[in-house]
C-alpha positions as CSV (number, residue, x, y, z in Angstrom):
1,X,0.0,0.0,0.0
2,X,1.0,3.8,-0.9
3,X,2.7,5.1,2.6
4,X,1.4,8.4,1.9
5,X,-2.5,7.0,0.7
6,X,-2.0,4.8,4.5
7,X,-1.1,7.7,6.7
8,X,-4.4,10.0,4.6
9,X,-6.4,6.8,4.7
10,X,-5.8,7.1,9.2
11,X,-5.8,10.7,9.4
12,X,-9.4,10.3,7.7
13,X,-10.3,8.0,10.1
14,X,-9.6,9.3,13.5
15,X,-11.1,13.0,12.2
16,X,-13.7,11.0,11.6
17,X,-14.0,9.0,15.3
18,X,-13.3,13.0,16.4
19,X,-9.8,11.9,17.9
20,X,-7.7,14.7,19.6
21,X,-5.9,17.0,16.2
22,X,-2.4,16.6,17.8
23,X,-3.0,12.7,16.8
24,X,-4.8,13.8,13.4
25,X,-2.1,16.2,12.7
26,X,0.9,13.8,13.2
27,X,-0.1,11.7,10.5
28,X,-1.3,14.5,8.2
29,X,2.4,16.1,8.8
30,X,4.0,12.7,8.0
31,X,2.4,12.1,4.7
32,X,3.3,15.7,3.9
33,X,6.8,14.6,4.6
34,X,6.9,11.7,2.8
35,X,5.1,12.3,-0.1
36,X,7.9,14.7,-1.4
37,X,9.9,11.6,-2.1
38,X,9.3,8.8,-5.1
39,X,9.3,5.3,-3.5
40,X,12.5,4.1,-4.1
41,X,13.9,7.6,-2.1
42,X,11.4,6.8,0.9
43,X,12.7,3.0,0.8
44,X,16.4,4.1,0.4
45,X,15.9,6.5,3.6
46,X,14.3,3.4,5.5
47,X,17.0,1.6,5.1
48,X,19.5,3.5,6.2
49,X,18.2,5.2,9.3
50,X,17.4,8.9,7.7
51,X,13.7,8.2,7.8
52,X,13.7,7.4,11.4
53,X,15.8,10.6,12.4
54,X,13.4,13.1,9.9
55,X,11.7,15.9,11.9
56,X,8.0,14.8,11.7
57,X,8.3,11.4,11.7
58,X,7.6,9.7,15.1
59,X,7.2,5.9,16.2
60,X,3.6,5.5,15.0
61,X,4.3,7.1,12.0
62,X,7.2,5.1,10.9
63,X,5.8,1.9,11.7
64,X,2.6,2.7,9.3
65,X,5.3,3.7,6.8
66,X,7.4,0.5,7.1
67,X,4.2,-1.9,6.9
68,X,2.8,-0.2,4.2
69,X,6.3,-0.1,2.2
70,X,6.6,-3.7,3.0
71,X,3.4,-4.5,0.7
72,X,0.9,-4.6,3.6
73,X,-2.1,-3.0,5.0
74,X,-0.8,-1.3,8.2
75,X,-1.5,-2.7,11.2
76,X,-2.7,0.7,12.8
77,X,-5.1,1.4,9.6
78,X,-6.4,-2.4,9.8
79,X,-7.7,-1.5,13.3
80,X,-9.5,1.7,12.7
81,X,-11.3,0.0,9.4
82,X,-12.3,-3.3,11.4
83,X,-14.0,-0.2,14.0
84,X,-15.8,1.3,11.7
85,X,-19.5,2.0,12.8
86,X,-22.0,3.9,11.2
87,X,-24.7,5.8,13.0
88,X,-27.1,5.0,10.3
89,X,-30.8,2.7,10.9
90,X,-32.6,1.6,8.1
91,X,-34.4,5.0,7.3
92,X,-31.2,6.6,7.5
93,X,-29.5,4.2,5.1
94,X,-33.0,4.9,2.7
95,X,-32.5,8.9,3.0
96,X,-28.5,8.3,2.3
97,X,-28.4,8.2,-1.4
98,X,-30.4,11.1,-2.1
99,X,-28.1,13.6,-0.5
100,X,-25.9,14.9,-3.6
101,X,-24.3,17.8,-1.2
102,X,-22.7,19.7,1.6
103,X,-23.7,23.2,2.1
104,X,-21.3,24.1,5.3
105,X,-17.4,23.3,5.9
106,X,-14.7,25.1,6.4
107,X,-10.7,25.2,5.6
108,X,-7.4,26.9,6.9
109,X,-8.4,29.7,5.7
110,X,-10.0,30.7,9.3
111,X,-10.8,27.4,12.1
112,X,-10.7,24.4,9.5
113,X,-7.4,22.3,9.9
114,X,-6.5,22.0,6.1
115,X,-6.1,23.8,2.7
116,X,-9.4,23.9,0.2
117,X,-8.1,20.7,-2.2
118,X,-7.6,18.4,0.7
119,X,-11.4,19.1,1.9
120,X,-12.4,19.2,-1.9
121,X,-10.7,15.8,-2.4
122,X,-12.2,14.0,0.8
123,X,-15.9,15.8,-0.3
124,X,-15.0,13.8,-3.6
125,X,-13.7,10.4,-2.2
126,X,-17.2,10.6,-0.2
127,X,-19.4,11.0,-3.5
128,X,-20.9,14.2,-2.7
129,X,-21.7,16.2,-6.0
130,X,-21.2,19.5,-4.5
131,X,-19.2,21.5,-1.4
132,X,-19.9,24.8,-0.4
133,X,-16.8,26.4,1.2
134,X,-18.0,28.5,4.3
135,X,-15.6,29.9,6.4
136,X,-16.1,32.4,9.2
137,X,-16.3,36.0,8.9
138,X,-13.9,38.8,10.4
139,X,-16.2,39.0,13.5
140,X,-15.5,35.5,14.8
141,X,-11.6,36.7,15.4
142,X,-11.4,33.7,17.6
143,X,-12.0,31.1,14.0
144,X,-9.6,33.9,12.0
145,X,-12.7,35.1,10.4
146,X,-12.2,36.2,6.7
147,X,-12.2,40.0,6.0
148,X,-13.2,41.4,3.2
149,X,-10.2,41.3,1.7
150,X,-9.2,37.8,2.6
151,X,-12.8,37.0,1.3
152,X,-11.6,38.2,-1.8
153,X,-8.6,36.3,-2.1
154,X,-10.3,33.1,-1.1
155,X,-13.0,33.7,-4.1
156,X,-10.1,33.6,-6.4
157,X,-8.3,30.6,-5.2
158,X,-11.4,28.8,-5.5
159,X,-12.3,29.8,-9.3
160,X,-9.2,28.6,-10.2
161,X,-9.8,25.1,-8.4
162,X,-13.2,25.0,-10.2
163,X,-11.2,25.1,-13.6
164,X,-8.9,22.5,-12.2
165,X,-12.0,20.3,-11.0
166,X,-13.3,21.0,-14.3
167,X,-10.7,20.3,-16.2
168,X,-10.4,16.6,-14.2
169,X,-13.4,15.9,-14.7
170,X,-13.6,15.5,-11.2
171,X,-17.9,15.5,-10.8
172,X,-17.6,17.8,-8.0
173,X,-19.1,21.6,-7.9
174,X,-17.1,23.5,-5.5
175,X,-19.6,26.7,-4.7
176,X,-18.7,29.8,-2.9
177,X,-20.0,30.5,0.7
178,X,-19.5,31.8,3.8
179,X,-20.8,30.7,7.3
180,X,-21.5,34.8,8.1
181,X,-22.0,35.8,11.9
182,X,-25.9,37.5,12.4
183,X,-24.0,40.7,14.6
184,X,-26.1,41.9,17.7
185,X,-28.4,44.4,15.5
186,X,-29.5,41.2,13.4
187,X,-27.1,42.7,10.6
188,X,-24.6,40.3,8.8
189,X,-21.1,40.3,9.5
190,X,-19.6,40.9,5.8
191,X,-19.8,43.6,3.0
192,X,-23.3,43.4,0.9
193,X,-21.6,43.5,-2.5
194,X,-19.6,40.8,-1.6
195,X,-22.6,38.4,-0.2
196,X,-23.9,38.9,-3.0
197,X,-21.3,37.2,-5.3
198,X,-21.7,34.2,-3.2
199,X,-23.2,30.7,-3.8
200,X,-24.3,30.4,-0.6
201,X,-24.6,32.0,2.8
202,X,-25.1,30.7,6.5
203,X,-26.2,33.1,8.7
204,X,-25.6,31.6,12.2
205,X,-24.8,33.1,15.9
206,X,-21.5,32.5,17.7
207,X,-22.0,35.2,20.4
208,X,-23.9,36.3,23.1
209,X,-25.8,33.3,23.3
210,X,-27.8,33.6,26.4
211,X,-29.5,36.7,26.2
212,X,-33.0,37.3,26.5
213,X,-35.6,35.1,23.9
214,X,-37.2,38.6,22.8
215,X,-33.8,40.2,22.0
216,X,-32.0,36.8,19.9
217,X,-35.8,36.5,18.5
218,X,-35.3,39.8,16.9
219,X,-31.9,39.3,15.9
220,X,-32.3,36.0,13.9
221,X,-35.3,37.5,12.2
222,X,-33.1,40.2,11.3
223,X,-30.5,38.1,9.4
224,X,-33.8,35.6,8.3
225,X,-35.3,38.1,6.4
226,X,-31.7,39.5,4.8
227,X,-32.2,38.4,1.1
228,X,-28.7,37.5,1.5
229,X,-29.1,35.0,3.7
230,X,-29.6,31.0,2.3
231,X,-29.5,28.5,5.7
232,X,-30.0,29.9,8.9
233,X,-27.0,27.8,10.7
234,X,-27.3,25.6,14.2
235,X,-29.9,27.7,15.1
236,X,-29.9,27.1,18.8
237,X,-26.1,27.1,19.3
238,X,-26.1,23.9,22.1
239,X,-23.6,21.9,22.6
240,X,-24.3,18.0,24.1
241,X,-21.9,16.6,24.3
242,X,-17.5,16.8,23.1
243,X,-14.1,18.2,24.5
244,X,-15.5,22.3,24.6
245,X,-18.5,20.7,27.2
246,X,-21.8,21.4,27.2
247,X,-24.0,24.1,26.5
248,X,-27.3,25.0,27.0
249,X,-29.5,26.0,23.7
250,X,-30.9,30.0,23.2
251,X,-34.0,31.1,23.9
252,X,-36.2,32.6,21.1
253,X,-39.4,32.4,19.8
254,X,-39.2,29.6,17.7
255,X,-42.7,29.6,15.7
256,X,-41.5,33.2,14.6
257,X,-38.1,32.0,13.6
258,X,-39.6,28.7,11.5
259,X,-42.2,30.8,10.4
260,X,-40.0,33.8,9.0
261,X,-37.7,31.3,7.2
262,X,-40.5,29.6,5.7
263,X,-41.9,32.7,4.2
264,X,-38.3,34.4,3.1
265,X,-37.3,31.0,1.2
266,X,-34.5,30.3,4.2
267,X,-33.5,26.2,4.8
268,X,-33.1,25.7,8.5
269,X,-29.8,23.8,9.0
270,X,-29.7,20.2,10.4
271,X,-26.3,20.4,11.6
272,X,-24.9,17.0,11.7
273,X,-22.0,17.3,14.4
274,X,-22.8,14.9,16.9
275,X,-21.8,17.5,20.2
276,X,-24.0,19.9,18.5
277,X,-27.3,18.1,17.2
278,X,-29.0,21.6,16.6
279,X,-31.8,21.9,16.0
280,X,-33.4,19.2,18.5
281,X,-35.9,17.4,17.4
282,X,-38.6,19.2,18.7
283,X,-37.5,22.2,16.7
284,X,-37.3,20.1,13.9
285,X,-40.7,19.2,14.2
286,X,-41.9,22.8,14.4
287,X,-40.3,23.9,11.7
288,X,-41.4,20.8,9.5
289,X,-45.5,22.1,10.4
290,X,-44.1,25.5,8.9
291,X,-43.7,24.7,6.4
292,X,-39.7,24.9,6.2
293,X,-36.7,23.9,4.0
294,X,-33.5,21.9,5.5
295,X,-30.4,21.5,4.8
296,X,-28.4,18.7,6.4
297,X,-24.7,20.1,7.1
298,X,-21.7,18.2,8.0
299,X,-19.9,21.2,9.8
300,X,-16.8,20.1,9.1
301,X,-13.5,21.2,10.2
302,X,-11.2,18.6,8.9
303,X,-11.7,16.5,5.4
304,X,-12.6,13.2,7.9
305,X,-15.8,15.4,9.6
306,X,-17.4,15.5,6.2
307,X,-18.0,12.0,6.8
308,X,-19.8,13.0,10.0
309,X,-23.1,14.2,7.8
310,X,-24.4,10.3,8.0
311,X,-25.4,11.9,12.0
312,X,-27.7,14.5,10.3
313,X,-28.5,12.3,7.6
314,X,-30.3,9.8,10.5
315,X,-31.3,12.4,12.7
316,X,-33.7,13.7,9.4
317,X,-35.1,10.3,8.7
318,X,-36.0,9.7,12.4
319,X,-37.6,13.1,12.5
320,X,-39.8,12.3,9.2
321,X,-37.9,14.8,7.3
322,X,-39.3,14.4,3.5
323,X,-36.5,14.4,1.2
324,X,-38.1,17.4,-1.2
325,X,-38.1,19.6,1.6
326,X,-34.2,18.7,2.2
327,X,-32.3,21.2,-0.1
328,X,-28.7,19.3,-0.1
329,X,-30.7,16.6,-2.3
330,X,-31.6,18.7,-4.8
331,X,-28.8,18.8,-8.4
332,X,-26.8,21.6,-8.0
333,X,-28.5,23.5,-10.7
334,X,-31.6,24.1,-9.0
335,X,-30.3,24.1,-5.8
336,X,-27.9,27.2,-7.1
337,X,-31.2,28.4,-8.9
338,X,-33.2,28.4,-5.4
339,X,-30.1,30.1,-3.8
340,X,-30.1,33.2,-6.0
C-alpha cells in the first residue's frame, strides 16, 4: 500500500471518530513529509536510518510507513477500518443516497485544519456532487474570520480550483459560501456586495448566546429576512456533548423564527456534528408544520468530519424529514437556482 495513501487513509479515520488533532495532525504532517519523495527515495531513507531521524516522523508514523512499504495494510489502519460503525438505521441508510451535497465546511483559511483541495478531495472520495466552502467571517476573530479582503482572495483561489475540478473531470461543484456571523443588531457580519457574489450564505450566531428570547428573536429575524441569507445555521447554538463541554441551547421564539424562514425561502440547517445536534428534534418538528426547508450540514473542520453528515443524515429520517423539503438533495442546478 501507498505510505502516503495509508497515513491520509488514518488521518481520515480518526477526524472521523473526532480523535484529539495533535493525533490527526501527526499523520497529516508525515504524509506531507513523505510524499515529497518517489518510493524508491522513501525506501532508500528506510533503510539507512534517515527516515527514522526526519523531523516529523515519530514511532507510530514510521511503523505505518514501514508496513505499508513492505506490501501490507498497516496494522494501525487495519484496526481503525475493522472499528468502523455507522450511525445509520434503516431509514437513515433509505434517506443516504439522495443527499448529492454539503452546504457548510470550512478550511485553513479561518478554524478548518487544512487547505481547500484536501477538503475538496475528501468531499469527492465521499461522492458528494457539490461543497460549499463556508468559512467564518472577520467577527469571529477567535475562528480567523475572513475579512473582506481575505474574502476576496479566497474567491479567487477557489475559481481557479473550479477550472482545475473542471478540467479533471472530477464530478464535484465546488460553490462559494460563507458561514457569516448575524452581529447583535441582526445585521450580517460581511460587506453586501460581496454576499452577494456568493453561492451560498449561512447566517448563524456564535456570540452572546444567552440573552433574552425577545432580543435573539429579533436578531435571527433580522438576518432571516436578509435576502442574502440561504441557511439559517445551528440555530440554537447547544452543545451535548465533546471536549468544549456542554451548553445550554438559546432562547427565542421559535414559531417566529420557522415561520419567518418559511416565508423568506430560508433552509433551516440540520447540523450533523454529533456534540451539536442543533436543531433538536422538537424544533425540527416545528419547523417541518411550517412549512420549512433543510439543509443537512456536515460542519466540518477537517476532510474526515465530512463523513460526520451520516449523524444528520439519521437524525432527518427519524424526524420524518421528506426528502423534497431537504435542499442538499436537490442537483446543483436548481439548488444554485433556489439560492439566487
Amino acid at each position: 500500500m501507498d505510505a502516503t495513501e495509508a497515513l491520509d487513509e488514518i488521518a481520515f479515520r480518526l477526524e472521523t471518530e473526532r480523535a484529539p488533532q495533535f493525533k490527526v495532525q501527526a499523520f497529516r504532517k508525515a504524509s506531507a513529509t513523505v510524499g515529497a519523495w518517489s518510493t524508491d527515495e522513501l525506501r532508500a531513507r528506510a533503510a539507512d536510518g534517515r527516515l527514522k531521524a526526519t523531523k516529523g516522523i515519530g514511532a507510530s508514523t514510521l511503523e505505518v510507513i514501514l508496513q505499508a512499504l513492505d506490501g501490507g495494510i498497516p496494522d494501525r489502519l487495519a484496526k481503525l477500518r475493522s472499528a468502523e460503525t455507522s450511525p445509520l438505521t434503516e431509514s437513515g441508510r433509505e434517506l443516504r443516497p439522495q443527499i448529492r451535497g454539503d452546504l457548510h465546511a470550512h478550511s485553513d483559511w479561518s478554524d478548518g485544519t487544512t487547505p481547500i483541495p484536501q477538503m475538496v478531495a475528501a468531499a469527492i472520495s465521499l461522492g458528494r456532487e457539490y461543497l460549499a466552502l463556508t468559512d467564518h467571517s472577520p467577527n469571529l476573530t477567535v475562528a480567523h474570520g475572513l475579512t473582506a479582503e481575505r474574502l476576496e482572495q479566497q474567491l479567487a483561489e477557489i475559481e481557479g480550483l473550479r477550472e482545475v475540478l473542471e478540467s479533471r473531470g472530477a464530478g464535484l461543484r465546488l460553490l462559494t459560501g460563507i458561514e457569516v456571523d448575524i452581529l447583535d443588531d441582526g445585521t450580517l457580519d460581511q460587506r453586501p456586495e460581496l454576499l452577494g457574489r456568493l453561492d451560498i450564505v449561512v447566517a448563524s450566531i456564535h456570540s452572546h448566546l444567552r440573552a433574552d428570547a425577545r432580543t435573539m428573536t429579533e436578531r435571527m429575524l433580522g438576518a432571516i429576512t436578509d435576502e442574502r441569507t440561504t441557511i439559517l445555521g445551528h440555530c440554537t447554538g447547544r452543545l451535548v456533548e465533546g471536549s468544549r463541554g456542554t451548553r445550554p441551547p438559546s432562547e427565542f421564539d421559535a414559531e417566529r423564527i420557522f415561520a419567518a424562514c418559511a416565508e423568506n425561502d430560508v433552509a433551516v440547517e440540520i447540523n450533523a456534528r454529533p456534540e451539536r445536534q442543533d436543531p433538536p428534534d422538537e424544533l425540527i418538528a416545528l419547523a417541518l408544520e411550517a412549512g420549512c426547508l433543510f439543509s443537512i450540514d456536515s460542519d466540518a473542520h477537517a476532510p474526515g468530519q465530512l463523513a460526520l453528515l451520516d449523524y444528520g443524515i439519521e437524525r432527518a429520517a427519524l424526524c420524518g424529514v421528506p426528502a423534497e423539503r431537504i435542499i442538499t438533495t436537490w442537483p446543483v442546478e436548481r439548488l444554485l437556482d433556489w439560492a439566487h
